[in-house]
N, C-alpha and C positions, 0 to 999 in steps of 0.2 A: 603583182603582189601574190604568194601565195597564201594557203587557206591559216597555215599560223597564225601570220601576219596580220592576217584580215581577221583572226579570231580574236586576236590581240587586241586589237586598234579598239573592235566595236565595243569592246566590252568593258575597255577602260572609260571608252567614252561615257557607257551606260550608267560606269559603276561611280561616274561625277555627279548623274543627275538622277540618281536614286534618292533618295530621301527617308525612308522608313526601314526598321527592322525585316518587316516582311518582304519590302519589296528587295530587300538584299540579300534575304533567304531565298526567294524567286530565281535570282541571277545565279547564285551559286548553282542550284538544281539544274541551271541550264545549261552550266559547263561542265559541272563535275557529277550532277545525278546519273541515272543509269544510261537514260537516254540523251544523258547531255552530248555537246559539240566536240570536248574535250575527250569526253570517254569515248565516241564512236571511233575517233581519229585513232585512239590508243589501240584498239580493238582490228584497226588496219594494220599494223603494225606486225600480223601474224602473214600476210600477203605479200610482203614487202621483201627485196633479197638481202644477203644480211648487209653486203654494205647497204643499201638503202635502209634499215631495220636500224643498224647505227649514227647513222647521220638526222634519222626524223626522229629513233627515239631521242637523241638526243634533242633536239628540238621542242620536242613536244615534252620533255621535262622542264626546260627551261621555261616553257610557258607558262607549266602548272605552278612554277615558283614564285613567279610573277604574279600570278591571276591570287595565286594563295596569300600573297603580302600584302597585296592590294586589298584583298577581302578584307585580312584580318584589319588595317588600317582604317577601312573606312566602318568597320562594325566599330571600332572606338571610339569615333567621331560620331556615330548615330546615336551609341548608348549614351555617351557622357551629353548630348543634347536633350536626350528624352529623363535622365534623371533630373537636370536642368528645370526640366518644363515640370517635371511629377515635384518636385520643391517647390515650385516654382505657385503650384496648385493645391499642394497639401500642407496650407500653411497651420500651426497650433501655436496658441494663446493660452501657455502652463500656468498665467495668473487666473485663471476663468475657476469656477466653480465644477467639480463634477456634474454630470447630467445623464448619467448613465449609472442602471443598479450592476456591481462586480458579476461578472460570467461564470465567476467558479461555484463549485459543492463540496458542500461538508459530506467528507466519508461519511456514511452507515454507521462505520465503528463509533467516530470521534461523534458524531451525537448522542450515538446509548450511552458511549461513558459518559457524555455531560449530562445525561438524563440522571443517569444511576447515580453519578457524584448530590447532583440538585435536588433529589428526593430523598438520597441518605441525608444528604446535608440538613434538609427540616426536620429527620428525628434526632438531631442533634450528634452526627458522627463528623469527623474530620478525617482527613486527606492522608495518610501514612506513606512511604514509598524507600523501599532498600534497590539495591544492584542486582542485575538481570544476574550477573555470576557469583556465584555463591560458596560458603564452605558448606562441603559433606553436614557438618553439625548442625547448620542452621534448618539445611531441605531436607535433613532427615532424622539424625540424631535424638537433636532435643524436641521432634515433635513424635516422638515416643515411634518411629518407624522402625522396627525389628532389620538388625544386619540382612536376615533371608527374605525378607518383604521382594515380592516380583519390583515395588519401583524401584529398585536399586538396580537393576539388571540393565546394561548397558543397551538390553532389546527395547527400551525403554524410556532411557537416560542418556544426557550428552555430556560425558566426561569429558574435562578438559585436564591438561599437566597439573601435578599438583603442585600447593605452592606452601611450603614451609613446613611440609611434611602434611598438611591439610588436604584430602581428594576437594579439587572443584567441579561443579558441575552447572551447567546454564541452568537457573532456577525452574522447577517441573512445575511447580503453582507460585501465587503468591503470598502462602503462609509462612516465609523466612521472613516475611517484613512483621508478621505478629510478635513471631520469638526478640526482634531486636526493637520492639516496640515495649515489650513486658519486661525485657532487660534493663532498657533506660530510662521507664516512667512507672512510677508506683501506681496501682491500684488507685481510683477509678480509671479505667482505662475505657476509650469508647470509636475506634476508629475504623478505617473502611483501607483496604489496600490494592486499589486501582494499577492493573500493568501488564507486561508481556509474561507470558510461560514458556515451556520449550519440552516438547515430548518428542520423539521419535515417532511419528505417526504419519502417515499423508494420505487421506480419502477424502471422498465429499462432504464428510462431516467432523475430518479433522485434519489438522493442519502442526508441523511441525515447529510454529510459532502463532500463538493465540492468543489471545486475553482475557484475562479472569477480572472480577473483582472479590474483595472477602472482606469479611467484616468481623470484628472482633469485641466484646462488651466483658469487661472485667471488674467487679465490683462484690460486696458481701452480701446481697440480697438476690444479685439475677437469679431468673429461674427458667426451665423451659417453656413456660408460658411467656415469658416475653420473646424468648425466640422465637415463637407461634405468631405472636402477633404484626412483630418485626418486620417478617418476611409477608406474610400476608397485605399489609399495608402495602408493603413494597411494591408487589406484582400486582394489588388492583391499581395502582396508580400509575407502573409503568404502563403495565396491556389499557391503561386506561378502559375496564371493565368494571364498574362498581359490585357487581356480583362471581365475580372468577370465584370458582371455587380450585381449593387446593388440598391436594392428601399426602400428608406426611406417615411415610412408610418408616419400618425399623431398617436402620443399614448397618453397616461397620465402615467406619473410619478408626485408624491407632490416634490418633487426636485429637478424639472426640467420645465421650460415652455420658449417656447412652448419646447415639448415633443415629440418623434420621437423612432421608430420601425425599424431594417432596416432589409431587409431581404436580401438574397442574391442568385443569378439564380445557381441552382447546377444542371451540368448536362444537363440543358438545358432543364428538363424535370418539374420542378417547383421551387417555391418560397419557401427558408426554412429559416425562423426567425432566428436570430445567436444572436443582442446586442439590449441593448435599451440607447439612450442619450439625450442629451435637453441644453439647453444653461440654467445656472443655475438659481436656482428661484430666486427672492430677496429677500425672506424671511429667505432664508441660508444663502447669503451673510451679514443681517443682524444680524444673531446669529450670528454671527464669529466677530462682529464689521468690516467688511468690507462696505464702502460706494457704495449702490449701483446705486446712480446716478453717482455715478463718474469711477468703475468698472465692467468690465460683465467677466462672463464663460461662459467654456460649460464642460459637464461633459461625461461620455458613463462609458457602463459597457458589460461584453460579462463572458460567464462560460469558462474556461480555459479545461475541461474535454467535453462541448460540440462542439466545432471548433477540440479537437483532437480525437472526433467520425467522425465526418464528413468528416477530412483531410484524417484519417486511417484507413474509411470503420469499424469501431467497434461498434456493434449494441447493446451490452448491457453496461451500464454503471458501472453495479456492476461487471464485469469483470477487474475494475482497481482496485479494494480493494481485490479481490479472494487472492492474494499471490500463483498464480497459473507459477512455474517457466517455464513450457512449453508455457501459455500464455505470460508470459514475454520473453521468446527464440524470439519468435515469432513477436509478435509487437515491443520489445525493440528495442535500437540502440545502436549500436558499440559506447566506449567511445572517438572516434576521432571525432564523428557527436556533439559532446558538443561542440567541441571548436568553 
């Protein structure tokens, strides 16, 4: 018999009374590994003249056909008995009750906005919300932003085709949802407008898609003292500090006058900017056909991804889009912290 033959025989033999995954890994590596019986033989095969070169290679391929058909036959026969036995083992009873708390986290983001929605919601604001894409008129127009204003500058701005002769553009904040909020609902008006923005920007501390919240209070009495107070409450109850103190600076917003900065003492070690708001201009109230000797607001606006840096020590921003699930282990919250 020669060594084919006899390589053959043994190992079909072998390959009946294997029985496991691994031990059939085993036998492969001993004919076809580096060192295996198969490979040395092949490796001879440069010594040999060529009719002997033609006659053993040939051989020694037919073997490997063999040896290879066999293999894959009996790895199918091993897996389909060991999925068998793992069924067979890993039985579930879908009637039973849960017993186990869910594995997942609530994103960073979707908590502050349930926080900020929960706490506006007790001074008595409601939920507003328009489309991420927007007309020219709404993101800028009718909120009194001058044609030459830098945010219209496409270094800036995400212009998209326009549509009916209207420029659209991916909303830059979410005060287009005030304008069509003031358009469809008379005076008192009192709501909050939770959602995505979109700037042209991308560093550590900003992001080419973010989220804002904004708030809008329209009625014949508001004054800037309630906006003082408004926000104030807001941020001791978010930072959950009873004592935060906060300094509202003069700014310019076209949206707003008079116009205000607020910053707020973190740490006790400086001044760090959070919102900007203003008692609303009358040129907005005007585009909306609201009367504005007879009506005043006041408006504010704050990043919903920058108060939950702040709140949760998180120093890069592009760390909430990563899809990094260790990073979400980490900062996330147990789903009992939503409710």
């Amino acid at each position: 018999m020669n060594r084919v033959e006899q390589i053959k025989r043994t190992f079909l033999k072998e390959l009946e009374e294997v029985d496991t995954l691994q031990g059939l890994e085993d036998l492969r590596v001993r004919a076809f590994g580096k060192k295996g019986e198969l490979t040395l033989l092949m490796k001879e095969l440069g010594q040999k003249t060529p009719e002997e070169r033609r006659t053993w290679g040939a051989e020694l391929n037919a073997l490997k056909d063999v040896l290879t058909t066999a293999l894959e036959a009996r790895k199918e026969i091993l897996e389909e008995g060991c999925l068998k036995d793992q069924l067979a083992s890993e039985s579930l009873d879908v009637t039973l009750p849960p017993h186990a708390r869910p594995r997942g986290k609530i994103h960073p983001l979707s908590h502050v906005l349930d926080q900020a929605i929960h706490i506006f919601g007790q001074m008595g604001f409601v939920v507003a919300e328009g489309p991420d894409i927007e007309e020219d008129f709404y993101n800028f127009t009718a909120l009194n932003i001058p044609r030459e204003h830098p945010a219209r500058q496409e270094q800036d701005t995400f212009y998209l085709p326009s549509s009916n002769g209207q420029p659209l553009v991916l909303r830059t904040h979410t005060s287009p949802v005030q304008i069509r909020t003031m358009q469809k609902n008379p005076p008192p008006i009192r709501i909050i407008a939770p959602g995505r923005a979109y700037r042209s920007d991308y560093d550590a501390t900003h992001a080419p898609m973010f989220h804002q919240i904004e708030g809008l209070v329209v009625d014949k009495h508001t004054h800037m003292g309630h906006l003082k107070g408004c926000l104030e409450e807001f941020c001791r109850l978010f930072f959950e500090n009873p004592s935060l103190k906060l300094r509202f600076r003069p700014g310019y917003f076209p949206f707003t006058e008079p116009s205000a900065e607020v910053d707020i003492s973190w740490k006790g070690e400086s001044w760090l900017e959070i919102l900007g708001c203003g008692m609303v201009h009358p040129n907005v109230l005007r585009n909306c056909d609201i009367d504005p000797t007879t009506y005043q607001g006041f408006a504010f606006g704050m990043g919903l991804d920058r108060i939950a840096m702040l709140k949760y020590g998180i120093e890069d921003l592009r760390l909430f889009f990563d899809s990094d699930l260790r990073w979400l282990n980490h900062y996330g919250f147990a789903p009992e912290a939503r409710e």
